[in-house]
C-alpha positions as CSV (number, residue, x, y, z in Angstrom):
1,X,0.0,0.0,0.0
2,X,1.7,3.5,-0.8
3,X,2.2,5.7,2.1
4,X,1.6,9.5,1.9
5,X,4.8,11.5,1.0
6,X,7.0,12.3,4.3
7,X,8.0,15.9,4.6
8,X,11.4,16.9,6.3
9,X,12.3,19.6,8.3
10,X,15.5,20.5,9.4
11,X,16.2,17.7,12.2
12,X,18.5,15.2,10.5
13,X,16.3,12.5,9.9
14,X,14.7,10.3,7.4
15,X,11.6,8.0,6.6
16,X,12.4,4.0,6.0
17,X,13.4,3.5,2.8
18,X,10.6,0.9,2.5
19,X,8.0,3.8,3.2
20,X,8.9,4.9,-0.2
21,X,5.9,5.3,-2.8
22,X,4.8,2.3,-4.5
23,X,6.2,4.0,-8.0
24,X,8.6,2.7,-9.9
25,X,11.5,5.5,-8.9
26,X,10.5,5.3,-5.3
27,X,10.0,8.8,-4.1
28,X,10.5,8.8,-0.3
29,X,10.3,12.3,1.1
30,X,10.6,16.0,0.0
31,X,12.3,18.8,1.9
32,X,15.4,18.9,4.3
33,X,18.7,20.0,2.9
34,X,21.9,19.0,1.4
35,X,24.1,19.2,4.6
36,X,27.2,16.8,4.6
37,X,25.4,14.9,7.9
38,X,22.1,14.6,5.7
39,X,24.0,13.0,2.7
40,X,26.3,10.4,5.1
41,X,22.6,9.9,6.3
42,X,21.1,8.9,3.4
43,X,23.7,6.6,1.2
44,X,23.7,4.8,4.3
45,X,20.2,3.8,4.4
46,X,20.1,3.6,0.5
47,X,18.6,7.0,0.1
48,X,19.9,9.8,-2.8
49,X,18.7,13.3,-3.8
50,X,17.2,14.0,-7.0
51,X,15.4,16.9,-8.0
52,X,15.7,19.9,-10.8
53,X,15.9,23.5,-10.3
54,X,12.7,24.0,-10.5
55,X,11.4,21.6,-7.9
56,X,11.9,21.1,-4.4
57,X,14.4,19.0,-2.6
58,X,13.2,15.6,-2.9
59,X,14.6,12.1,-1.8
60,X,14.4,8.6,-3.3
61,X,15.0,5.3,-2.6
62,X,13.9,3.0,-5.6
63,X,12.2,-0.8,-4.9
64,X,14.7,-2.2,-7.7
65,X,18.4,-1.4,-7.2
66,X,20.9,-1.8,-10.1
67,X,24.3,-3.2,-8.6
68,X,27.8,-4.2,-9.8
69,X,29.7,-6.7,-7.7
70,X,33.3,-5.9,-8.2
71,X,34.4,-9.6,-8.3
72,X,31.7,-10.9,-10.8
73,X,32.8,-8.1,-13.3
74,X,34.0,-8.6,-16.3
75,X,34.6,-6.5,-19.4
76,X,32.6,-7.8,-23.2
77,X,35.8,-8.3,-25.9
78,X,35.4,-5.2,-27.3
79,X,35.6,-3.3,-24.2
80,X,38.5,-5.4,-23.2
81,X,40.4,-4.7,-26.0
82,X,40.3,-1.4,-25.5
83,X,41.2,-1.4,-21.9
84,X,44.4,-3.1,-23.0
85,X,45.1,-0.6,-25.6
86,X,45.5,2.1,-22.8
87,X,44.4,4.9,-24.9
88,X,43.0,7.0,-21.9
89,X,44.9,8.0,-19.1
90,X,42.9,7.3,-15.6
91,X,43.1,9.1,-12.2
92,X,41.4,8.7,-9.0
93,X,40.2,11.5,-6.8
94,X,42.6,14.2,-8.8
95,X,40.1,16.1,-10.6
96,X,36.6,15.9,-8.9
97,X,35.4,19.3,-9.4
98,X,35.7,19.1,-13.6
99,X,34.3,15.6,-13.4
100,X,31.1,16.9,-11.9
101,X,31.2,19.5,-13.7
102,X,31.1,17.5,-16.6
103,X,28.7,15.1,-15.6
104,X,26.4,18.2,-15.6
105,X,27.5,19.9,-18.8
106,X,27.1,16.9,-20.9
107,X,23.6,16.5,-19.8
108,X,22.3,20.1,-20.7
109,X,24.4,19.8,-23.8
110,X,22.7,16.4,-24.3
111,X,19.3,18.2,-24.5
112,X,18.5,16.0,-21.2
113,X,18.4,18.2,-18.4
114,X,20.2,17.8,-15.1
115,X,19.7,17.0,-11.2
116,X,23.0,18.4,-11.2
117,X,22.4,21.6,-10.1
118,X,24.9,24.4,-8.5
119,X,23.8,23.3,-4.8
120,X,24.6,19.7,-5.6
121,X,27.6,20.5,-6.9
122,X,28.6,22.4,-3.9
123,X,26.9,19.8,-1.6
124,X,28.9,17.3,-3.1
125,X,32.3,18.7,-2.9
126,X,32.2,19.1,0.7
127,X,31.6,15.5,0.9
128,X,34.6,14.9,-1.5
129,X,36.9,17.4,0.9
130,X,35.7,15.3,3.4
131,X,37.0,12.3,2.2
132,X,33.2,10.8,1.4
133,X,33.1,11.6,-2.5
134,X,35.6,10.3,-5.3
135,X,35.9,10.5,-8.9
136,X,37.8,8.7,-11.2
137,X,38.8,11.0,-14.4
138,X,39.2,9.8,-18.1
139,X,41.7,11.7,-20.3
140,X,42.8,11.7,-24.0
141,X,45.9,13.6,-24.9
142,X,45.8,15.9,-21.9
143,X,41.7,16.3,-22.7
144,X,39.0,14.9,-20.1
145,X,36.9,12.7,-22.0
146,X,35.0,10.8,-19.6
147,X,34.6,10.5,-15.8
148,X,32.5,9.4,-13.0
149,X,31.6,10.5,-9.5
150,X,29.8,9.1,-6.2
151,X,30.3,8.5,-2.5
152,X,31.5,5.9,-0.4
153,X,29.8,4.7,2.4
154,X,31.8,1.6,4.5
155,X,32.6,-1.1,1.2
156,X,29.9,0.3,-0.8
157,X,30.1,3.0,-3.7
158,X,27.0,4.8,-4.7
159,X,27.8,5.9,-8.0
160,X,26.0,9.4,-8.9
161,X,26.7,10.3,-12.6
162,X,29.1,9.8,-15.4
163,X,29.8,11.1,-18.6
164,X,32.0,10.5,-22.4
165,X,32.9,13.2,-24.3
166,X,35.0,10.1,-26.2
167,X,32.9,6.9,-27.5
168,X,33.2,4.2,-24.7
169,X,35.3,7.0,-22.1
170,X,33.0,6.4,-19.3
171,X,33.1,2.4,-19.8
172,X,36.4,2.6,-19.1
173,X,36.2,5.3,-16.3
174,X,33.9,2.7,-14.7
175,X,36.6,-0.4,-15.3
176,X,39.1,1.2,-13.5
177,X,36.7,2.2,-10.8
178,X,35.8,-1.5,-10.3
179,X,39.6,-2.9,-10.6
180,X,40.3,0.3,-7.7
181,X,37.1,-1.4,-5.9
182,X,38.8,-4.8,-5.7
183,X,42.1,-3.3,-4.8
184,X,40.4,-1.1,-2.1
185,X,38.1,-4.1,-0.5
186,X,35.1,-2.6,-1.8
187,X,32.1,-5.2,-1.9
188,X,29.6,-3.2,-3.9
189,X,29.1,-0.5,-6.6
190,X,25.6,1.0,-6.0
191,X,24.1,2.3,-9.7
192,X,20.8,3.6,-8.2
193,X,18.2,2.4,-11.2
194,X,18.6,0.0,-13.5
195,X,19.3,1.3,-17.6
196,X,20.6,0.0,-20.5
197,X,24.1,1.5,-20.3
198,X,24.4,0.0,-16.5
199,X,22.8,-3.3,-18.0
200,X,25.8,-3.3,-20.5
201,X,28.1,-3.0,-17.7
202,X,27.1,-6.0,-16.2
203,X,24.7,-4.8,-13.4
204,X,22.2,-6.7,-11.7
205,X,18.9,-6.0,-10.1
206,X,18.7,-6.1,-6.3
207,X,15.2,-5.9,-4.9
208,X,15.1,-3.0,-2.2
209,X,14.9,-5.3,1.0
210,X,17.8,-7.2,-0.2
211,X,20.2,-4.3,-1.3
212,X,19.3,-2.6,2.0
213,X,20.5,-5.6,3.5
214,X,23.6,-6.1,2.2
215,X,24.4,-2.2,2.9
216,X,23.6,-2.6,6.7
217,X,26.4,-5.4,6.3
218,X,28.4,-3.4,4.4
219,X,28.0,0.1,5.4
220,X,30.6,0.1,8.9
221,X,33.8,-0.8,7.5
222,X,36.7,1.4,6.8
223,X,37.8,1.6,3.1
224,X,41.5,4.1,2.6
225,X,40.4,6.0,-0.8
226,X,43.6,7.9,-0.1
227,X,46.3,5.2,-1.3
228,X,44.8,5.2,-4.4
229,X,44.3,8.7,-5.4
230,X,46.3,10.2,-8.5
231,X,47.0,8.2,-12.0
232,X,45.9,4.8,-12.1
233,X,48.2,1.8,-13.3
234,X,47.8,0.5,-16.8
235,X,44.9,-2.0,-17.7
236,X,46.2,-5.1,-17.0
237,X,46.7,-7.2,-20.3
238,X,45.6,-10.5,-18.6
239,X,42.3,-8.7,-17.5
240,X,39.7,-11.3,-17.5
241,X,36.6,-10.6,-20.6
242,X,33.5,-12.3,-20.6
243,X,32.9,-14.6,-23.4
């Protein structure tokens, strides 16, 4: 049965994800603000922001969850072959402010729109100076291409947005964020709701309960982002492709 919208106010605190509305997004409450306490709220109870300038704050937390496991992934040929061809040059955590800036640039240029507005933008990099937010950055001759962006919460990392300037740029932004996953001890790579593109990057489907589940497990460990951050190592020419 849906449950009437919950508005916030200004206490931290939010509605259980399952008290979402019984839509296919799973619009949970409206209102609050887009403190760095609020966000680190949030992710860990599998709840995002997503709104447009011209609507109020609201909050989400969808009954089907799109997921990568970092261990199950594994590149199509084509992508493969690319990866080992190391035509991009990868970082982690160097350049997060023109990687969301990107991400929202491409949109509008795309004709899509974007939930990227200026107060996510500086919302989000206070999360990033505090060591909550990463990006991995995709260049070509000196040029960023491509990129990603999201937030880590325990061994979980809610992807937020990427972007390709450069046909197949943000596949292989997202590769190198998986192989940095594995490295790091991460167990899961939250993509919020389930596309094509996500499909083609080999994510599954997680009903609500069960991804909630598995984040509770997840979300109190300690992950070091830091030992990472700056250029990432070459693809790895043994990297395992899926058939």
């Amino acid at each position: 049965m849906a449950i009437a919208l919950t508005e916030l106010d200004q206490d931290l605190w939010f509605p259980h994800p399952e008290q979402a509305l019984d839509e296919p997004e799973g619009l949970l409450a409206i209102g609050g603000d887009l403190s760095p306490n609020r966000l680190r709220l949030a992710y860990r109870h599998g709840i995002f922001p997503w709104y447009e300038d011209d609507q109020p704050l609201l909050w989400w937390s969808p009954p089907d969850r799109a997921v990568v496991f970092p261990e199950r992934f594994k590149p199509s040929r084509s992508l493969a072959r690319l990866l080992n061809q190391n035509t991009f040059q990868v970082t982690l955590d160097e350049h997060f402010d023109a990687v969301i800036a990107g991400c929202q640039q491409h949109r509008v240029q795309q004709g899509q729109g974007t939930w990227i507005t200026q107060e996510m933008i500086t919302a989000y990099s206070l999360l990033f100076e505090a060591g909550d937010a990463h990006s991995i950055a995709c260049f070509s001759q000196g040029r960023l291409v491509g990129g990603l962006y999201g937030v880590s919460v325990g061994t979980v990392f809610c992807g937020e947005s990427m972007f390709s300037l450069e046909s197949n740029a943000s596949k292989v932004a997202f590769s190198h964020l998986v192989r940095s996953c594995r490295t790091l001890g991460v167990n899961l790579i939250d993509c919020q709701m389930p596309n094509p593109h996500l499909r083609s990057l080999g994510a599954e489907v997680l009903p609500r309960t069960t991804f909630l589940g598995l984040l509770a497990d997840f979300a109190d460990s300690a992950v070091d982002w830091a030992q990472l951050a700056g250029p990432l190592p070459a693809w790895d020419k043994d990297a395992r492709s899926s058939s």
